[in-house]
C-alpha positions as CSV (number, residue, x, y, z in Angstrom):
1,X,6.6,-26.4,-9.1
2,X,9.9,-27.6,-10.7
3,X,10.5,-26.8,-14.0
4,X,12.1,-30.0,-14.9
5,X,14.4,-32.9,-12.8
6,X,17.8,-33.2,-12.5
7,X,18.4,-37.2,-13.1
8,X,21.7,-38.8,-11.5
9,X,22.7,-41.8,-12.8
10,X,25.8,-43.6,-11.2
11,X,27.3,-47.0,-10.0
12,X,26.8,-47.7,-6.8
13,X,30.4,-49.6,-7.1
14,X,32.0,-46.5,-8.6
15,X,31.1,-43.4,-7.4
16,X,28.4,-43.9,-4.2
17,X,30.0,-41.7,-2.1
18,X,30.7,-38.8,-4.6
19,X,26.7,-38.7,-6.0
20,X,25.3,-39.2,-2.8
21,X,27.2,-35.7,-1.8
22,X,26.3,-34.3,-4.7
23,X,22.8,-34.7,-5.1
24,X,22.9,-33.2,-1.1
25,X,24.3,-30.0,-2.3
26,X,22.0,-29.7,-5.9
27,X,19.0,-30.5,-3.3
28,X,19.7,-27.5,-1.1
29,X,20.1,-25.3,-4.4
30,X,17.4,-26.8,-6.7
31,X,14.8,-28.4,-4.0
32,X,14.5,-32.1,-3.0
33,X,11.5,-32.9,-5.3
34,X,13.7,-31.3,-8.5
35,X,16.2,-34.6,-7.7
36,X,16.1,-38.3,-9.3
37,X,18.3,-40.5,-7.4
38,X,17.2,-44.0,-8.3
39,X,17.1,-45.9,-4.6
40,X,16.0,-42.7,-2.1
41,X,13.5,-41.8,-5.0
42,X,11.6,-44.7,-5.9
43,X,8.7,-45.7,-3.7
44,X,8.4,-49.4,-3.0
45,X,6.3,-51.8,-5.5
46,X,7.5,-49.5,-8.3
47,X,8.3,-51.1,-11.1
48,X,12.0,-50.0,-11.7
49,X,12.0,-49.7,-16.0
50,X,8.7,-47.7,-15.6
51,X,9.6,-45.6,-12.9
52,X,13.0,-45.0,-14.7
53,X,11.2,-44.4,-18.0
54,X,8.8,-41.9,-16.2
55,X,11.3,-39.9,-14.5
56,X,13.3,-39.1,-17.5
57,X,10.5,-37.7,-19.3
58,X,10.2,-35.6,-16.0
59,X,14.1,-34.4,-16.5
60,X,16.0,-31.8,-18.4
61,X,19.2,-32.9,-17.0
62,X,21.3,-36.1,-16.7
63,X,24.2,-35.9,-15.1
64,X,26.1,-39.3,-15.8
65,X,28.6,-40.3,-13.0
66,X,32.1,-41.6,-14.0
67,X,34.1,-42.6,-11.7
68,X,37.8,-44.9,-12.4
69,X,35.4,-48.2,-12.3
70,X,32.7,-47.1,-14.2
71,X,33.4,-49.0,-17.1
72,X,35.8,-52.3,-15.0
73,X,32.5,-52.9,-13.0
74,X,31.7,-56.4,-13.9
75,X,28.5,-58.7,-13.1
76,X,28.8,-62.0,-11.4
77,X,30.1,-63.6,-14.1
78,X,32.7,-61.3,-14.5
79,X,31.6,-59.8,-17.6
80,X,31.5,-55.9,-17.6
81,X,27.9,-54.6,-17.2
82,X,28.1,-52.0,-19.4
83,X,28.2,-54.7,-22.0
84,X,24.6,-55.7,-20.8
85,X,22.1,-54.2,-22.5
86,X,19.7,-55.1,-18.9
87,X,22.3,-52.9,-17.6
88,X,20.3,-50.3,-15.5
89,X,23.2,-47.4,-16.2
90,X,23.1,-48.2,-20.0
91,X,19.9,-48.0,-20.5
92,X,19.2,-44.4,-18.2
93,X,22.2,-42.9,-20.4
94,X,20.7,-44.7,-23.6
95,X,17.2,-43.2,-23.1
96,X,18.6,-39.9,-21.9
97,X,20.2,-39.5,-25.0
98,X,17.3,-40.9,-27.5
99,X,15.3,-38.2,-25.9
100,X,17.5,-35.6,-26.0
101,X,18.3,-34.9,-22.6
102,X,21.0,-32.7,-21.9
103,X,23.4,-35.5,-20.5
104,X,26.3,-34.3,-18.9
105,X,29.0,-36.8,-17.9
106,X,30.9,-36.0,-14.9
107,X,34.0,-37.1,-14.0
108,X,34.9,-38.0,-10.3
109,X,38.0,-39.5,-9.0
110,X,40.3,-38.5,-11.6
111,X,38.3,-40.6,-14.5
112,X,39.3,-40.4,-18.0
113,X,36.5,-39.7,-20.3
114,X,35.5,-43.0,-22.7
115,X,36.0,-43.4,-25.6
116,X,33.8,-44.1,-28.2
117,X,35.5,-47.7,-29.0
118,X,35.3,-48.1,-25.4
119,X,31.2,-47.8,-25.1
120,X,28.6,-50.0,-26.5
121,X,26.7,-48.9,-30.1
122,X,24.1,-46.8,-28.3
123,X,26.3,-44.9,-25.8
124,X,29.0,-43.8,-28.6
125,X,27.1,-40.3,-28.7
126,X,28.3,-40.1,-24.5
127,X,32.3,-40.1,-25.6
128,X,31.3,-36.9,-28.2
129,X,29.8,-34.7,-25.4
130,X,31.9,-32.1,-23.0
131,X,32.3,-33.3,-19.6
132,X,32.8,-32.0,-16.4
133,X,35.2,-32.7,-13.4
134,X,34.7,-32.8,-10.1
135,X,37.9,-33.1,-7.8
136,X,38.3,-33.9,-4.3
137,X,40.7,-31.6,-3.8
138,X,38.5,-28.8,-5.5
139,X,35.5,-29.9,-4.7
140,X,33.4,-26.8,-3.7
141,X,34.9,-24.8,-6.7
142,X,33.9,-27.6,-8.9
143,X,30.3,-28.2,-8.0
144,X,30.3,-24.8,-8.1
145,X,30.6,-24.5,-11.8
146,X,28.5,-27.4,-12.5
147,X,25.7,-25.8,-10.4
148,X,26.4,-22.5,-12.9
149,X,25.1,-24.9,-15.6
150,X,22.2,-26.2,-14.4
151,X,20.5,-23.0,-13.1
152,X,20.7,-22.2,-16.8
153,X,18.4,-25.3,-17.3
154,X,16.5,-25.7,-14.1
155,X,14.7,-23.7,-11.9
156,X,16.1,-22.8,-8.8
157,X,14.1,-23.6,-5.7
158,X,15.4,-25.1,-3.1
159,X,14.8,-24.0,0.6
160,X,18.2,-22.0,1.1
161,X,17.1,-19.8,-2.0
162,X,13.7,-19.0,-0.8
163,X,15.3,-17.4,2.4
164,X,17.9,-15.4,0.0
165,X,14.5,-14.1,-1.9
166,X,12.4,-13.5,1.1
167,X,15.0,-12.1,3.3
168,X,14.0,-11.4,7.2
169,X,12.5,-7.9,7.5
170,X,14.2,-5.9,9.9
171,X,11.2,-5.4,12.9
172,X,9.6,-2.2,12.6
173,X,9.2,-1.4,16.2
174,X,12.9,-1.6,16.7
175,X,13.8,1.2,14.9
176,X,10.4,3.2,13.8
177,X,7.4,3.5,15.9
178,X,4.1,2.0,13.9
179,X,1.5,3.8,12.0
180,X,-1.8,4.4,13.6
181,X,-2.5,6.1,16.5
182,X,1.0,7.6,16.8
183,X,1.0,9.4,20.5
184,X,-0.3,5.7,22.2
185,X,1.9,3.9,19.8
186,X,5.0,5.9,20.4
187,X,4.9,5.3,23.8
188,X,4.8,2.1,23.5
189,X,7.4,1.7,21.1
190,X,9.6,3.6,24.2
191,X,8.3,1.4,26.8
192,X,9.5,-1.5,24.8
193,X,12.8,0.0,23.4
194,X,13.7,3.1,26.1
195,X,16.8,1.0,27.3
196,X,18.0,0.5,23.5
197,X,17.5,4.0,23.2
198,X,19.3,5.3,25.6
199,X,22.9,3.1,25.4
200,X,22.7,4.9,21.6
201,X,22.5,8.0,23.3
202,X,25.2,7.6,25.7
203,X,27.5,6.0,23.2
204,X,26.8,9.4,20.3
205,X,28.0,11.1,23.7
206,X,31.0,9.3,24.9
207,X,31.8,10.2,21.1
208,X,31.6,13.5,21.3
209,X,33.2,13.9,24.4
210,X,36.5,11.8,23.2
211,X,36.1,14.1,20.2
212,X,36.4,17.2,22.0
213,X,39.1,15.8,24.5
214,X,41.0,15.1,21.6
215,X,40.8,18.7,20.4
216,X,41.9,20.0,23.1
């Protein structure tokens, strides 16, 4: 079981292509179910402001995607969406932070963090919190960091960190004969491994043999 969601919220006119890669990588470190991302999340028939609304409470993390158009993105009137409160960004943020979600705003692009002026009444809280920046050009090293944060917070278990617990034991019969009855057994741990065996053998050796030439 997860021990809490990692919510991203992003515009899709913004920063697609950067949360899409992200929310790859956090899924191979923190496990596909511990990962809200709206569209590949929500089954059909849902209704979006409950579904929204229930997978918050289900989060410990928002991680608020910024990119250079986040806040230039403007509805078919031309008016900026985050001026609408129907706005689907505004109001994951706005919940995030009136239940005290640990929203972390993350830069992408080279975005400049927004100001409190530059954000509607309840958003101003966004432009007080420390960001992080994720970089092309750095990208591994950046995620990176930002993935340092979140284990803090979530639990990690995704797929690639259940094989780094539960490492591949090293066969018995390859280097020990099994337990049991040990004269059968032995033999046919050398039936099975004789050739193995013996190209140690000849290599200890051909070791010794350079060693003493060497001597000489």
């Amino acid at each position: 079981m997860a021990s809490g969601k990692i919510f991203i919220s992003y515009r899709r006119e913004d920063t697609s292509g950067e949360s899409g890669r992200l929310k790859d990588k956090l899924q191979l470190e923190f496990g596909e179910e511990c990962i809200f991302y709206d569209v590949e999340t929500l089954e059909a028939g849902l209704n979006f402001d409950q579904a929204i609304s229930r997978a918050l409470e289900e989060s410990k993390v928002l991680l608020a995607m910024i990119g250079p158009h986040w806040l230039k993105v403007t509805d078919s009137r031309g008016i900026p969406r985050i001026n609408n409160p129907e706005d689907w960004v505004r109001k994951e943020i706005s919940l995030g932070l009136q239940r005290q979600i640990r929203v972390i705003p993350v830069l992408v692009n080279g975005a400049n963090m927004p100001t409190s002026e530059e954000l509607p009444n309840e958003l101003k809280g966004l432009s007080l919190i420390h960001y992080k920046e994720i970089s092309s050009s750095r990208w591994n090293y950046d995620v990176g960091e930002l993935i340092k944060v979140l284990k803090k917070l979530i639990s990690t278990i995704g797929p690639l960190n259940q094989e780094r617990k539960n490492p591949l034991p090293i066969p018995v019969s390859l280097w020990s004969p099994p337990s049991g009855d040990w004269v059968n057994q032995y033999r046919s741990w050398w039936s099975r491994n004789y050739k193995w065996a013996l190209t140690v053998f000849a290599l200890i050796l051909l070791m010794q043999l350079c060693s003493d030439l060497s001597g000489i």
